[in-house]
C-alpha positions in Angstrom: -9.1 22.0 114.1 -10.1 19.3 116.3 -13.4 17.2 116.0 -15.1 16.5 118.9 -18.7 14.1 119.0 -20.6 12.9 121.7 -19.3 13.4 125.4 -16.1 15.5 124.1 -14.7 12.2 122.0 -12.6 12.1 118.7 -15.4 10.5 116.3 -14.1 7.9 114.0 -14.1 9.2 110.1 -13.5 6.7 107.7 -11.1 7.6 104.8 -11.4 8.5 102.1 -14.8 10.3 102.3 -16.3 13.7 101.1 -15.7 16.7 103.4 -17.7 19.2 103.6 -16.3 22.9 104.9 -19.0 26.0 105.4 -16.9 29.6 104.1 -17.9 32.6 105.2 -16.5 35.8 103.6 -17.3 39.3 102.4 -16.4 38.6 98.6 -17.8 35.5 96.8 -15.5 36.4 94.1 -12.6 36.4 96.5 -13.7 33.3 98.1 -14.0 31.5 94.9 -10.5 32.4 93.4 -9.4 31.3 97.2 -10.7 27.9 96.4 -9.7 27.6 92.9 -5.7 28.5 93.7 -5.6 26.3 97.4 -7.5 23.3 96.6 -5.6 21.7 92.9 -8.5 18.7 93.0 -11.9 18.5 91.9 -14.4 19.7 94.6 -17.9 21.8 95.0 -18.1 25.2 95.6 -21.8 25.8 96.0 -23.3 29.5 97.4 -25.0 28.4 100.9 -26.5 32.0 102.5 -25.9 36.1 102.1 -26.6 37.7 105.6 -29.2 40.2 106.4 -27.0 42.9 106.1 -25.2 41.6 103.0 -22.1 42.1 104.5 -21.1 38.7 104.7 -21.4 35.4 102.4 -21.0 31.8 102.9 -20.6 28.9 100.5 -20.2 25.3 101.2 -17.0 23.1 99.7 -16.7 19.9 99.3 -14.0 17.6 98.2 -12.7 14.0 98.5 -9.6 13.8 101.6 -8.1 10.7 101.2 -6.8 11.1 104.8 -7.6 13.2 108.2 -4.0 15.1 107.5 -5.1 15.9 103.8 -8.6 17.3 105.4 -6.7 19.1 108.1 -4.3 20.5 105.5 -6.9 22.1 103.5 -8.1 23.8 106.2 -5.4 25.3 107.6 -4.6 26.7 103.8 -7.8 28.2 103.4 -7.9 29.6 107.4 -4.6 31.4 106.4 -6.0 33.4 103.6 -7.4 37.0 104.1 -10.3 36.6 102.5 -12.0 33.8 104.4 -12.8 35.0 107.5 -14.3 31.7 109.0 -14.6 28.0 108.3 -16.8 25.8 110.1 
């Protein structure tokens, strides 16, 4: 997943820093055993929003990525799992 800023460019994220990714599932219980198996370090799994239907729920995680590869790796783990259907 590439970031893209103003006028289509790369912006420039310092390292390390805390990254923040938005989950958006059907199962918060899923989600958060998702979290707690792919991601070994500490991090933040906080309840964001339920939809309108309550069909779908989000929660925002953050953890500390020491580097852009270690921030890109996380989210390619938890894109791969069934139970997350998006990350933004």
């Amino acid at each position: 997943m590439e970031i893209l800023g103003e006028n289509n460019e790369k912006p420039e994220i310092e390292y390390p820093c805390d990254w923040e990714y938005r989950l958006i599932g059907r199962s918060g219980d899923l989600i958060q055993t998702a979290v707690e198996t792919l991601i070994p370090k500490e991090h933040n799994l906080a309840f964001s929003h339920k939809s309108k239907s309550g069909k779908f729920i989000s929660f925002v995680l953050t953890v500390h990525v020491q580097s852009e590869e270690e921030r890109l790796s996380y989210y390619h783990m938890l894109n791969e799992t069934q139970v997350i259907m998006q990350i933004l």
